[in-house]
ZARO-939379 format. One record per residue (C-alpha): residue in one letter; x, y, z. Coordinates in Angstrom, 1 decimal, always signed. Layout:
! residues N
BALUM residuo   east  north     up
BALUM       A      X      Y      Z
...
! end
This chain:
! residues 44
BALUM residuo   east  north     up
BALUM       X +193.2  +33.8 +175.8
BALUM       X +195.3  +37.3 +176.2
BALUM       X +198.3  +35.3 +176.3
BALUM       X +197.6  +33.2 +173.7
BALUM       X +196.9  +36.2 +171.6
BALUM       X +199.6  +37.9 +172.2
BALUM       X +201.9  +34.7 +171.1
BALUM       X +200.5  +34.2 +168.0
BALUM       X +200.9  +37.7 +167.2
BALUM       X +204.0  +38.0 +167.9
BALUM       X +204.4  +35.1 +165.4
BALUM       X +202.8  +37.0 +162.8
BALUM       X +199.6  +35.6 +163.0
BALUM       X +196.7  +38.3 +161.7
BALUM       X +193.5  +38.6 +163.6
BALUM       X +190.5  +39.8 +161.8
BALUM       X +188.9  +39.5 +165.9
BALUM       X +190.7  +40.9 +168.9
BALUM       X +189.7  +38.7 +172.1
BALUM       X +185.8  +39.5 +173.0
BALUM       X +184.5  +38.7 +176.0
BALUM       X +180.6  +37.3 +175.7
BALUM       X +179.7  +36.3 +179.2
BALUM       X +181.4  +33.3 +180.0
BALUM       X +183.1  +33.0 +176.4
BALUM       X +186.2  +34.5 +175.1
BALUM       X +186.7  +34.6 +171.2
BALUM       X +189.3  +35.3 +168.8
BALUM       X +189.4  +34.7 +165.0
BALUM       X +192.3  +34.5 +162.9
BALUM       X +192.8  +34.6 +158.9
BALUM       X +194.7  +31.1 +158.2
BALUM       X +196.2  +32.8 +154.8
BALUM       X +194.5  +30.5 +153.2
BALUM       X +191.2  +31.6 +152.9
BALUM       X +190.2  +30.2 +156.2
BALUM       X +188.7  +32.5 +159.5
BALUM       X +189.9  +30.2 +162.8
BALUM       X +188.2  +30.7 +165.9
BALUM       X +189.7  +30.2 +169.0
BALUM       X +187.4  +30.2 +171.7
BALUM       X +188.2  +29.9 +176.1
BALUM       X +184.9  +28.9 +178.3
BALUM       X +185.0  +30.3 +182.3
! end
């Protein structure tokens, strides 16, 4: 997920949700500029 992160950002890609770790779940959310939140979401 870190990795992944770090790519998009380095694209330009906003995140309203830094990678949080809940247990075996690791979210991220990210503002599609179009109005849109996207999750992105790693399982253990």
């Amino acid at each position: 997920m870190r990795a992944e992160y770090e790519r998009l950002r380095r694209h330009g890609v906003m995140f309203t949700q830094e990678p949080l770790e809940t247990g075996p779940v690791t979210t991220a959310v990210f503002d599609d500029t179009r109005g849109n939140l996207i999750q992105i979401v790693t399982a253990a």
